[in-house]
C-alpha positions as CSV (number, residue, x, y, z in Angstrom):
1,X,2.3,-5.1,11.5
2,X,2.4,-1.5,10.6
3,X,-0.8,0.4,11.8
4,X,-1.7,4.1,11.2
5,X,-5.0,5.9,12.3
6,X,-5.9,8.7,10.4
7,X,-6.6,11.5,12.6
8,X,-10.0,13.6,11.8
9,X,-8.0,17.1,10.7
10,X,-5.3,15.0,8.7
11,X,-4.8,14.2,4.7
12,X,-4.7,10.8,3.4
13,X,-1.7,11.8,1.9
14,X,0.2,12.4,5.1
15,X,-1.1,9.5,7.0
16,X,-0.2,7.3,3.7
17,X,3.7,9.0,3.8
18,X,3.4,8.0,7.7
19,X,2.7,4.9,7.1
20,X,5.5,4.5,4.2
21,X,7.8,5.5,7.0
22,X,6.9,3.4,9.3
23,X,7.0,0.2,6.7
24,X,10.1,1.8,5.6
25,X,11.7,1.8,9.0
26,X,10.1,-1.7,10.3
27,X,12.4,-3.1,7.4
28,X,8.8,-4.8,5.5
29,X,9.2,-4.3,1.8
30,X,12.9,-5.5,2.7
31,X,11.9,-8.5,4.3
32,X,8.9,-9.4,1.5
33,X,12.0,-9.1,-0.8
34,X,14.1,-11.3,0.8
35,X,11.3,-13.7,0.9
36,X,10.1,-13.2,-2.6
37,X,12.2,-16.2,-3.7
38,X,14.1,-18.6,-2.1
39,X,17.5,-18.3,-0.3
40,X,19.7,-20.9,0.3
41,X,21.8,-21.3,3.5
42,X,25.4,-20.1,1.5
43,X,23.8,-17.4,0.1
44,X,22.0,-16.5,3.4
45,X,25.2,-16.6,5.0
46,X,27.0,-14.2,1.8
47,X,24.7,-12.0,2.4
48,X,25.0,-11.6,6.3
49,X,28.8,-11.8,5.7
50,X,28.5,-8.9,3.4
51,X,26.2,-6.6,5.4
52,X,28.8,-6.9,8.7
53,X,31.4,-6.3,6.5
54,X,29.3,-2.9,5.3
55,X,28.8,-2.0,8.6
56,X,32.2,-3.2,10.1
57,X,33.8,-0.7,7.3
58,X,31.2,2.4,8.4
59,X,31.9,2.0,11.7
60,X,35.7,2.3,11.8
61,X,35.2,5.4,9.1
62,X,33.4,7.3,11.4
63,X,35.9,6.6,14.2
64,X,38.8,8.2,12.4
């Protein structure tokens, strides 16, 4: 669970980009759309397949 407290001399609008960041980075609104319909165990395991692939590939770029 995200959590920001807004500090008295801050905006709302910088606490609110805050906590977008830190939802962003917790991986939340990817996880909710995982979720948002169901995923079978194939296509659970296509799409972990596909994402080590992804980062398999970036990893050896940066190494050349």
């Amino acid at each position: 669970m995200s959590e920001v407290r807004l500090n008295p001399d801050e905006s709302f609008e910088v606490a609110l980009k805050r906590f977008n960041r830190k939802v962003l980075n917790a991986g939340i609104l990817a996880e909710v759309r995982r979720r948002k319909h169901y995923e079978s165990r194939s296509d659970r395991r296509k799409r972990k397949a596909a994402v080590a692939r992804r980062r398999r590939r970036r990893h050896t770029r940066s190494r050349r």
